[in-house]
Every structure is written in structure tokens, then in C-alpha cells.
C-alpha positions as CSV (number, residue, x, y, z in Angstrom):
1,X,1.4,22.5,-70.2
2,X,4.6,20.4,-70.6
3,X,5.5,19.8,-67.1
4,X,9.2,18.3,-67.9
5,X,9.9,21.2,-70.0
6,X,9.0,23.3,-67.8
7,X,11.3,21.9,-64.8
8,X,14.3,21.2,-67.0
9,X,14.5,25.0,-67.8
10,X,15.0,25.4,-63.8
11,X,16.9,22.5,-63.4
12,X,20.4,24.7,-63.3
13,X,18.9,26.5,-60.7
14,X,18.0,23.8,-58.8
15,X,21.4,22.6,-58.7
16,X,23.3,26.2,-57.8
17,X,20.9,26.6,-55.0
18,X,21.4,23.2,-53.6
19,X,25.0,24.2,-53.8
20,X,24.6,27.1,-52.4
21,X,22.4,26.1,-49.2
22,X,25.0,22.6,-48.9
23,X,27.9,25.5,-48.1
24,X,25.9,27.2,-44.9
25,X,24.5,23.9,-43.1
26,X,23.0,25.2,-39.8
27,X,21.2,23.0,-36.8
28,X,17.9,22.8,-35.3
29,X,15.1,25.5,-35.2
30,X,18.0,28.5,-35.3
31,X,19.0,28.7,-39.0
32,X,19.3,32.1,-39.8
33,X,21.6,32.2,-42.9
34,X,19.2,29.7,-44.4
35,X,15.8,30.7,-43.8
36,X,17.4,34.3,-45.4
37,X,18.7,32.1,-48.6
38,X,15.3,30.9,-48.9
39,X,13.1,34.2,-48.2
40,X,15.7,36.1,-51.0
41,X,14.6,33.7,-53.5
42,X,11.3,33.7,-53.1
43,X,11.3,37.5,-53.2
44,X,13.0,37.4,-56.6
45,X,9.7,35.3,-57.5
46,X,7.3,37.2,-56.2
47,X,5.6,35.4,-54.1
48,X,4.5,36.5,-51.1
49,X,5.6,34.6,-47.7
50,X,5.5,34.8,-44.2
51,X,9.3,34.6,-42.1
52,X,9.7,33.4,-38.1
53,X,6.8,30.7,-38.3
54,X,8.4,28.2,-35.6
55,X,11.2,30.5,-35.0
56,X,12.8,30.4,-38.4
57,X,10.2,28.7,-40.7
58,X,9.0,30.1,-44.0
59,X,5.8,29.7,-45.3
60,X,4.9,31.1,-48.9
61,X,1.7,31.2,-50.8
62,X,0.7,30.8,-54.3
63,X,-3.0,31.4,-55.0
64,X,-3.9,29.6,-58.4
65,X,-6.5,31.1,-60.7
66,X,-9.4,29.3,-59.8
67,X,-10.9,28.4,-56.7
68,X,-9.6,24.8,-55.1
69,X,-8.3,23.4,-52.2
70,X,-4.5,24.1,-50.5
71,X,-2.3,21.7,-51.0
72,X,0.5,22.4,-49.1
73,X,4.6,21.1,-50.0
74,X,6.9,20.8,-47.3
75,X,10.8,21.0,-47.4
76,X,13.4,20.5,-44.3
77,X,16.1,23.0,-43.8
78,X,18.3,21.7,-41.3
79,X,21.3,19.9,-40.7
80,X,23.5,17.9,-39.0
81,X,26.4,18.5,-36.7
82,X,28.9,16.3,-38.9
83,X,31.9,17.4,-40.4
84,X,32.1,17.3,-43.5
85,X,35.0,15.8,-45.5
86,X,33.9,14.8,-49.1
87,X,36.2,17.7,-50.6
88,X,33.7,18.8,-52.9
89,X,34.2,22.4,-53.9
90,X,30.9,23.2,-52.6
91,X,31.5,21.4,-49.1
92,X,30.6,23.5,-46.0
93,X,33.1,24.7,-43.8
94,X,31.0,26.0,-40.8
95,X,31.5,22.4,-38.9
96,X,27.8,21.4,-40.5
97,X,26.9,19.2,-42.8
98,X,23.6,18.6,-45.2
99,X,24.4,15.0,-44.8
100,X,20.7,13.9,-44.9
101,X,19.5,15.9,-48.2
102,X,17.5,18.6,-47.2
103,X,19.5,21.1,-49.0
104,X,18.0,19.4,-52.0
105,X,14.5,19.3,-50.7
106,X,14.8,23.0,-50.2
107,X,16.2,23.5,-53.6
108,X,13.3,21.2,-55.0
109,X,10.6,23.2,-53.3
110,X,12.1,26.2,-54.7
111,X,12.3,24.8,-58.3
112,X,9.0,23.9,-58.0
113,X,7.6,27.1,-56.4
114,X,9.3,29.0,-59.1
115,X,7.3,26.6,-62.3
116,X,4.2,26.9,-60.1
117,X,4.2,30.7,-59.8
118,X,4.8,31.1,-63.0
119,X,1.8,28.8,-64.0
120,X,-0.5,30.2,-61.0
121,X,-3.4,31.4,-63.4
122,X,-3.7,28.1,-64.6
123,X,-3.9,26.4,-61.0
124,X,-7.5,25.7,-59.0
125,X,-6.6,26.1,-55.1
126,X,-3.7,27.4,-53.8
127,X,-0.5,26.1,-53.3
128,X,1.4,26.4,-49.6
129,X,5.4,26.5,-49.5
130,X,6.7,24.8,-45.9
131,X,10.2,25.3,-45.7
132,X,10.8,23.7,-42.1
133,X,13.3,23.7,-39.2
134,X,15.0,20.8,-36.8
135,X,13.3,18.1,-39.0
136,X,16.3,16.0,-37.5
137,X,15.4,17.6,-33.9
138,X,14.5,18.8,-31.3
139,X,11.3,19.1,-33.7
140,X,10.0,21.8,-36.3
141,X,6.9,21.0,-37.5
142,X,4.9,21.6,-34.6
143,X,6.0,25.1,-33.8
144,X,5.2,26.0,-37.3
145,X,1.8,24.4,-36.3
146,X,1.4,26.5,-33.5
147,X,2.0,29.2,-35.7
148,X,-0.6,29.2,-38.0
149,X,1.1,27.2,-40.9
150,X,-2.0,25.4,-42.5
151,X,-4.1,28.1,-41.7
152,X,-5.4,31.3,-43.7
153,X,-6.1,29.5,-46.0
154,X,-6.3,25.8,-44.6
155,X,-4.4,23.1,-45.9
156,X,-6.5,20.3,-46.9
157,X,-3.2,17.9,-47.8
158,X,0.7,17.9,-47.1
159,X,2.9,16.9,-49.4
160,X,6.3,16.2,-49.0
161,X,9.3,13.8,-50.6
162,X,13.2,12.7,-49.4
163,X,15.9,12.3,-51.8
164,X,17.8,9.1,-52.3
165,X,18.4,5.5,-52.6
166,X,16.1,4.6,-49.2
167,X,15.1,0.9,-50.0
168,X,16.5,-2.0,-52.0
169,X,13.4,-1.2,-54.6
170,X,14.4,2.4,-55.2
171,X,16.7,3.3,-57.6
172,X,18.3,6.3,-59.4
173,X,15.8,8.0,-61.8
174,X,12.8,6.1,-59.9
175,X,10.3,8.1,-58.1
176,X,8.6,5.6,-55.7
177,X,5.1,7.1,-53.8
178,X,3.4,5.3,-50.6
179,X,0.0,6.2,-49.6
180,X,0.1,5.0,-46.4
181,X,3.8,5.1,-43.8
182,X,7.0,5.0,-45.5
183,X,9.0,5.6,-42.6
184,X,8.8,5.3,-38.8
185,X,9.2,8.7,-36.6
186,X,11.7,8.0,-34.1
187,X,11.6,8.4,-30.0
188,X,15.3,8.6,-28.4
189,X,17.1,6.6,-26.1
190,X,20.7,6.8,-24.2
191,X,21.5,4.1,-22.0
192,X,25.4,4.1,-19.8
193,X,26.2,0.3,-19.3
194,X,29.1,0.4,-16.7
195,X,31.6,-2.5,-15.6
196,X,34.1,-3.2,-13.3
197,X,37.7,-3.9,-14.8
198,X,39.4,-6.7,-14.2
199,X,42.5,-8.9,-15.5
200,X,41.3,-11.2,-18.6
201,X,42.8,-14.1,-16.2
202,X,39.9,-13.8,-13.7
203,X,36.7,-12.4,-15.5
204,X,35.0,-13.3,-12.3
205,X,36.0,-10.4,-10.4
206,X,34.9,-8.3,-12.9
207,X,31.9,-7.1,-14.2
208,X,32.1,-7.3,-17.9
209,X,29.9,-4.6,-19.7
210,X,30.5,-5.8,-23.2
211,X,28.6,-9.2,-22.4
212,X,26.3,-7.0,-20.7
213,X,25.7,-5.0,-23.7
214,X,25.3,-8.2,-26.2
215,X,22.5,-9.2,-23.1
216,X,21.2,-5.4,-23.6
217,X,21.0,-5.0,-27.4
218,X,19.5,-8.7,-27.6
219,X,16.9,-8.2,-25.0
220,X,15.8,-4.8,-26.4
221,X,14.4,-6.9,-29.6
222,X,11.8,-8.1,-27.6
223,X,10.0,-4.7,-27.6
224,X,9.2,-5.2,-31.0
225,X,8.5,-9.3,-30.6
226,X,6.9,-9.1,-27.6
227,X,5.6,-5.8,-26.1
228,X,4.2,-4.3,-29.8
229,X,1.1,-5.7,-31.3
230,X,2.3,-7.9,-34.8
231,X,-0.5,-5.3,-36.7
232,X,2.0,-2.5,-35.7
233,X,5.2,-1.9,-37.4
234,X,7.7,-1.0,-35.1
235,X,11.8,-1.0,-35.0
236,X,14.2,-0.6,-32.4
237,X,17.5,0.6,-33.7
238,X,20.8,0.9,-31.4
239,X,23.4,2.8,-32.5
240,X,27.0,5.1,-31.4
241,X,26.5,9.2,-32.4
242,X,30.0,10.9,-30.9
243,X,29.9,14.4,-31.3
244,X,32.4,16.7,-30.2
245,X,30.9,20.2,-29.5
């Protein structure tokens, strides 16, 4: 079975369905026009899958020839509340943006659901399709959990990628794998430093909060220097998000 072959026949379709899910960005675990995308094309492929799994998850099933283990692949949906202004002539319009890639990792789990099932009788084990909500928050993977989505049949692995230049060592055309972390899950913060104002003249009766913040951001280091173990990676990013709702 020529594997390349194969996926450069659905390589256009890759593309228009990446293109098509980039014009309907939608937010968090609610993604209605997206998980309805998604469902529609795997209903033109036949395979069967299961809709509402942590609220608006998918989860489809290819069951290979042979008996085997389930490896299941896993996709994010979501996206970000960004506006977008690249004036492509794709671009969304709904005040959304797929900023991050996951309408490619949809269209790449679609592409490859679509080789797959047409391969199935050659397949030992079974193959799960994830397609997953609020990746970027408030959290989607474990309401699909709770829902049964490594179950019936169980997953014995989870497999999953992200598009793009990520590291220095990465580049276009290179697929890099890691057995082990690649990336660090995240924890959020939001901290309100507040001065006093004063006239530049007299910065004593003031109460300056951008010294306090250079104090702040150089002081939070010290979690990862001093209050993590040096066998544990950790980082502690600061950074400004301003959305307008």
C-alpha cells in the first residue's frame, strides 16, 4: 500500500476543508457549525460516529479487518476570539479566528479518516477519530472523557500532532516526533498591579506600578529557579490578551 499516494489523492480535499472550517471559527466547548462540518463529512465516508461527546465533540470509529488494539487520533476544533485581518479570501468574518491551526488538524484527521476507511480491511485494531472542543479552554478533553470517548472499544494509545514551525529545529516539510513532553499544559494567572499617580518631579509621592511590575515579572522567575525541582521542566510566561467582547 503506497501510503503517499494514497494521501496526495486527498490532499485537495484537505485543503478545501481546511478552508472551509478557517471561514466558521467558533470558541470553546459550543461549536455548533463545526462539529456539523465535521459530522457531514464523515457521513459522506461512511463511517459511523457518535455527536454531543463533551457537548459538541465527535467521535468516529473505524474497525480494521483484523483484530488489534485502538489507536485513537485526536484533532482540536476550536478557536480563538481574535479578529482576523490577513485578507485572505477564505478569512472568517464571524469575529473568530483559527489562529492556532486546528482547522488544519481537523482537516488532517479528516484526510486521514477518509485513506483509513478506505483501507479498513487491511487494518488490525480499530482506529478512533477525536475531533475535540475548547482545546484552548475552558477544557475539552475531559468532558469527552467523561463521556465515554476511549471506551467501547478502549483506546490503548492517543495520538495527536500540531501544525507549524514550533521550535528553532523544526522546519517546513519536517515532521519532528517526541516520545516523551513536547509542550507544557498551562495553569492561568491575572494579576492587577495598581499605583498612585503622581507628577514625574516627585516620584516619591507616588506609587509607581511600572517599577512594581519590572519587581513583579522579575520575582515570578523564581518559581521556576527556586520553588520547582531542576528534574521538572517548568515555565512561567507573562503576557497582555485584550479582548473586547
Amino acid at each position: 500500500m503506497d501510503i503517499l499516494k494514497l494521501i496526495k489523492e486527498v490532499e485537495k480535499d484537505i485543503i478545501n476543508w481546511r478552508r472551509d472550517l478557517h471561514q466558521i471559527p467558533e470558541v470553546g466547548l459550543d461549536l455548533p457549525q463545526t462539529s456539523a462540518y465535521v459530522a457531514k463529512q464523515l457521513k459522506e465516508m461512511g463511517i459511523p460516529y457518535k455527536e454531543k461527546i463533551g457537548i459538541s465533540g465527535i467521535v468516529g470509529l473505524i474497525e480494521g479487518g483484523h483484530p488489534g488494539k485502538t489507536i485513537a487520533l485526536r484533532a482540536d476544533m476550536d478557536a480563538l476570539p481574535i479578529k482576523e485581518e490577513t485578507g485572505l479570501p477564505f478569512a472568517s468574518v464571524n469575529g473568530n479566528m483559527h489562529a492556532c491551526g486546528h482547522d488544519a488538524h481537523t482537516a488532517i484527521l479528516l484526510g486521514v479518516a477518509k485513506v483509513l476507511n478506505e483501507n479498513k480491511y487491511k487494518l488490525k485494531g480499530n482506529v478512533k477519530l477525536i475531533f475535540q472542543p475548547a482545546e484552548e479552554g475552558p477544557g475539552g478533553a475531559k468532558p469527552m472523557i467523561d463521556d465515554g470517548a476511549l471506551e467501547n472499544p478502549k483506546v490503548d494509545a492517543v495520538m495527536g500532532l500540531h501544525v507549524g514551525n514550533l521550535t528553532d529545529n523544526s522546519k517546513e516539510g519536517i515532521i519532528m516526533v517526541s516520545y516523551d513532553s513536547m509542550m507544557a499544559c498551562l495553569d492561568r494567572f491575572k494579576v492587577k498591579l495598581i499605583g498612585k499617580g503622581c507628577h514625574g518631579a516627585y516620584p516619591e509621592t507616588g506609587i509607581d506600578p511600572v517599577a512594581m511590575a519590572g519587581y513583579f515579572l522579575t520575582n515570578l522567575q523564581t518559581i521556576v529557579s527556586r520553588e520547582t525541582s531542576a528534574t521538572d521542566p517548568a515555565v512561567v510566561t507573562v503576557m497582555y490578551l485584550d479582548i473586547h467582547h
